[in-house]
N, C-alpha and C positions, 0 to 999 in steps of 0.2 A: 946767428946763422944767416945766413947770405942766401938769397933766392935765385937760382938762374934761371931762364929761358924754358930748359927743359922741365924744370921742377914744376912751374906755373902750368905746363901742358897736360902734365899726368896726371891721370882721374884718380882721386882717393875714393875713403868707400864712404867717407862723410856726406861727398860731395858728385853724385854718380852724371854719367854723362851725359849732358842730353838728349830727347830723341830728336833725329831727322827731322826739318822741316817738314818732310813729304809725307810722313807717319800719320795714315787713315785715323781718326777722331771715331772710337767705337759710339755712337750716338743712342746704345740701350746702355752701355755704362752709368749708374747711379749716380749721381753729377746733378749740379745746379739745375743746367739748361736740360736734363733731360726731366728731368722732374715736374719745370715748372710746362714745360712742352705739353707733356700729360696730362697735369692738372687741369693747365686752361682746355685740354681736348675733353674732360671729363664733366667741367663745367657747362660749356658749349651743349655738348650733348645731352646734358640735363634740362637744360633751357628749351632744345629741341621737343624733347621730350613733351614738355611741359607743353609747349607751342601746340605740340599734335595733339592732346589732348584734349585742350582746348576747343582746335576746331573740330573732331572728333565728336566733342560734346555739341555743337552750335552750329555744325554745320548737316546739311539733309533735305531730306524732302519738305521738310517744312522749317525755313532759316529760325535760328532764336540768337538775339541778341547776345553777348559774350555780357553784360551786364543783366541777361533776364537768367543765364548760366549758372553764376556767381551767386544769384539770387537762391537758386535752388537747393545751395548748400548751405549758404548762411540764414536765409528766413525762408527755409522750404513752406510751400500753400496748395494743400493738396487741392483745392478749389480752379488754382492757374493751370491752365494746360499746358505753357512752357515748363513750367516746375515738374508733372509728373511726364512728362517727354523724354525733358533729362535724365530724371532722376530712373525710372521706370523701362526704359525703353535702352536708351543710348550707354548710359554709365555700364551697364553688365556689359555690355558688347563694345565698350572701348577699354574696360578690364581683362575680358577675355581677349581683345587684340596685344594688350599690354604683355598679357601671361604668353601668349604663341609665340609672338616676335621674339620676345625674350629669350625663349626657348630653341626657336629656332637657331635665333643670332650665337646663340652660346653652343648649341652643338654640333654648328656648322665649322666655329671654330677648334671644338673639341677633334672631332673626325677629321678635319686634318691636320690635325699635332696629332693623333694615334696613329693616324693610319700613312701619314708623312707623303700625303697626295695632296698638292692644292687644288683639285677639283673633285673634293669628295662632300658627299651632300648629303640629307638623310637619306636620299633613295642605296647610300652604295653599302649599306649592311641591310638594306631588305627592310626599314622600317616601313617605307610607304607601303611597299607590296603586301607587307604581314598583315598593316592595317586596313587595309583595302578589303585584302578578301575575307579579314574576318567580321568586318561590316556587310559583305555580300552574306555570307552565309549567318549576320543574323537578322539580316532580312528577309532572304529567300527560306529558309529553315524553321526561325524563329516570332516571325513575323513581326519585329520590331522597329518601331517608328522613330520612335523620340530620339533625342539627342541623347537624353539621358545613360540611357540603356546602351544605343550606340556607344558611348565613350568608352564604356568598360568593354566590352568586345576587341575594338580598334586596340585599345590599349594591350591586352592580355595576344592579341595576334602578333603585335609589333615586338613583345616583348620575347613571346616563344621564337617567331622568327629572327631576333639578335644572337638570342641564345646557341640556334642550329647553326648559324652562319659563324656564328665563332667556333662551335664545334669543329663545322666541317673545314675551316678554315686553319684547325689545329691538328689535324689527320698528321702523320708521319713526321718525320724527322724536323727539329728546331722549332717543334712546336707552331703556334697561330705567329706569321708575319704580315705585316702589310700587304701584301702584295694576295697572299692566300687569303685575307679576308676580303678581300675587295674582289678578287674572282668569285669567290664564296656568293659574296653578297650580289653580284650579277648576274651568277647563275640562277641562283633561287627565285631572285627576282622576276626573272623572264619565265620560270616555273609557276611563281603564283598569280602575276600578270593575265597570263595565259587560262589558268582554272576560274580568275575571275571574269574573263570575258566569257569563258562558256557558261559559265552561271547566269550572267547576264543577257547574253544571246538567249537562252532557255526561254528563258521568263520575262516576258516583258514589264510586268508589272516591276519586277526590282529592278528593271533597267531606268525604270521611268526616278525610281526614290533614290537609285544609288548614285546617277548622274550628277543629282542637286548636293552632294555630299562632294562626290570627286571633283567638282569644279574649285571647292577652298570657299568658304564663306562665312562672314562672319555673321553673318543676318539671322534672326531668331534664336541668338544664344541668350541664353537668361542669367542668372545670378546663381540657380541652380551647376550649370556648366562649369560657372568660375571656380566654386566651391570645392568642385570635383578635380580641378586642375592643378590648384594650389599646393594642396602637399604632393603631388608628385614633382610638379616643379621646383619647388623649394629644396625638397631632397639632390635633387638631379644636381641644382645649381649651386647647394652647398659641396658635392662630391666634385662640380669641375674646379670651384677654390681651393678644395683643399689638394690637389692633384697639380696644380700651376706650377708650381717648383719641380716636381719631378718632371712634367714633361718639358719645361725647359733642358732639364740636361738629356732627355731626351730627343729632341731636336737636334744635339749633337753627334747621337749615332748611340745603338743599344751598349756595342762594345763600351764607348766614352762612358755613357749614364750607368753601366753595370761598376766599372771602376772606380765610380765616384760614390758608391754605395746607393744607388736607385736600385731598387728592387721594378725591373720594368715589365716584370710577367706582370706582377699584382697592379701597379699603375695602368696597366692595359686594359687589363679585366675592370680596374674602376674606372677607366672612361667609360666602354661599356656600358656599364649600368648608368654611369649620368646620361649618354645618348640615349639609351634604349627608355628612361625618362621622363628624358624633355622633349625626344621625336614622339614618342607614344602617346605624350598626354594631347602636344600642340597637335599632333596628325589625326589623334581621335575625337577632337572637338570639332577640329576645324575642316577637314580633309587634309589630304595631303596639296601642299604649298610648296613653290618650287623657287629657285632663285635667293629666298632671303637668307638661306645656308650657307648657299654659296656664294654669295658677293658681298653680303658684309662680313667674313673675318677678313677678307682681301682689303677692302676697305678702309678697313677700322685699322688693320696690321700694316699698313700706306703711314699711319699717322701716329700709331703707339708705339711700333715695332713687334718683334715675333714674342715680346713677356707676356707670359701668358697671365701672369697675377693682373696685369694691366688691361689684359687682351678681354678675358671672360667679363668682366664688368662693362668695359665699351663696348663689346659684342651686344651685352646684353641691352644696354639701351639702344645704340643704334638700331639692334632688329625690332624691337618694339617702337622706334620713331620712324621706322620706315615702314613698317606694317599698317600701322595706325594713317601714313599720310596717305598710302594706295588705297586702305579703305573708304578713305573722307574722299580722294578722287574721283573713284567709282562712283560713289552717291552723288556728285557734282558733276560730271559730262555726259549720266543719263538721264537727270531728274526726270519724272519724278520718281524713276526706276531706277538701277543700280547695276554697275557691272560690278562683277564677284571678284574680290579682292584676289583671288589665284589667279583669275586673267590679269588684274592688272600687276599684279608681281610680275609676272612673266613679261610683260606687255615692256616694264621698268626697267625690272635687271638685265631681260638681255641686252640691249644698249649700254646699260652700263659695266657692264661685266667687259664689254666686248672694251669701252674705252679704259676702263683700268690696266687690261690688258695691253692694250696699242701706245696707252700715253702714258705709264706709271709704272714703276719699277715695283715689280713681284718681289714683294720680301722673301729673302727664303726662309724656308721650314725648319 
């Protein structure tokens, strides 16, 4: 059989036809290069991690060597005073900056793949404000001090106020959207904001205690603290993994993900309870912390892309490697005293929030 001209031009289906040169390259497509993209970003960030740890542990009001550090885990000597500094003093309170960051970093990027706002933070379902004022009234009320006691309060307020705000955010027709939880959660907010300053006004004495709280600090959290954190955390963080998939097809739009068989009421309601989680436990330990919610999924979504199976893992380290270096900075630009890790979030992120914005392409949602 004899091949002409036009024979050689037609596309068979063996043989389909190519694309366009000019044909955008999806770069979250499973593929070599994005893969190994990820990886190296996953490793990096692990290193960081480690990095902040480090000087986390060694770095403070009283410097210890990164080899008297090392020492303190491998031949701990209760008799060495760098040994129990480390061990005793520093290691709960660079766990407990570990477990917040985490937490934050992860539900910062949770709430906006639910709520499909990229400036949505814990404050915008009412976690900070639930926990706030249910630290005011158990101090003012109840008369309690510790951290301890505090944590389940904040926590049990954060948690009743998620709940109301999705309520009221699901009033009338088409049910809880975006956009009603997030008025939801503004409203409320500026409602318990409000009751906490007059409780605070009232009484000066819980103005004096609640102050040291609202500023964000990691200073005198014990081992006790961390204990208390971990399984809400771990819950929280196993429900945003196992939700990664569906809110990818939700990013698509609810119509799309309903098509493709997402169930997106039930995935809504389970972010939900991982925010309401992992803001409740980091906000009741720590105060409420501002910024690390919102700048590292932007961040981290710069360099992984909007997968979310990709996203909550890098979230999670990143917010815990940047928590951890604002901490270790504080203690270093006021030795022998310390600025409070929530100033210098704020002090960090907004700058850098502002340049992600101005010089870095906003992945979309």
């Amino acid at each position: 059989m004899t091949l002409t001209s036009s024979d050689l031009a037609r596309p068979t289906t063996a043989d389909p036809p190519p694309a366009p040169a000019n044909t955008p390259i999806d770069a979250d497509a499973p593929g070599r290069i994005g893969l190994g993209r990820r990886t190296l970003g996953i490793v990096v960030l692990v290193g960081v991690v480690f990095l902040a740890v480090l000087m986390s542990l060694a770095v403070g009001a009283k410097p210890i060597p990164i080899g008297s550090v090392i020492e303190a885990f491998v031949s701990f000597d209760p008799t060495v005073t760098d040994h129990l500094v480390v061990r005793e003093l520093r290691l709960p309170r660079t766990i407990v900056g570990l477990l917040v960051g985490s937490a934050l970093g992860v539900a910062g990027a949770l709430m906006q793949a639910v709520t499909r706002n990229p400036l949505a933070d814990p404050g915008i379902l009412g976690v900070n404000a639930g926990a706030s004022f249910a630290v005011v009234i158990a101090i003012w009320a109840f008369g309690i001090g510790s951290v301890d006691g505090l944590v389940w309060f904040a926590l049990i307020g954060a948690a009743v106020t998620s709940i109301v705000v999705y309520a009221l955010g699901s009033i009338g027709r088409g049910g809880a959207s975006p956009v009603r939880l997030a008025l939801a959660g503004a409203a409320l907010s500026a409602l318990l904001f409000a009751l906490t300053r007059a409780v605070t006004l009232l009484d000066t004495a819980t103005l004096d205690q609640f102050r040291f709280w609202a500023v964000g600090s990691l200073s005198g959290r014990d081992a006790d603290v961390a204990w208390s954190l971990g399984p809400f955390i771990a819950v929280g963080f196993l429900i945003a993994v196992g939700i990664s998939r569906p809110l990818n097809a939700i990013g698509l739009g609810d119509d799309t993900a309903a098509a493709l068989g997402i169930k997106v009421g039930v995935t809504r309601v389970l972010g939900g309870i991982s925010i309401m989680l992992l803001c409740g436990a980091a906000v009741a330990a720590v105060g409420p912390i501002g910024f690390v919610g919102l700048v590292v999924p932007h961040a981290t979504r710069a360099w992984f892309g909007p997968d979310q199976r990709w996203l909550v893992p890098a979230c999670a380290l990143t917010g815990a490697g940047l928590l951890l270096a604002c901490d270790t900075l504080g203690r270093v630009i006021a030795r022998p005293g310390e600025v409070q890790v929530g100033i210098m979030t704020a002090a960090i992120g907004g700058p850098v929030f502002v340049f992600l914005v101005r010089r870095m392409r906003m992945v979309k949602l």
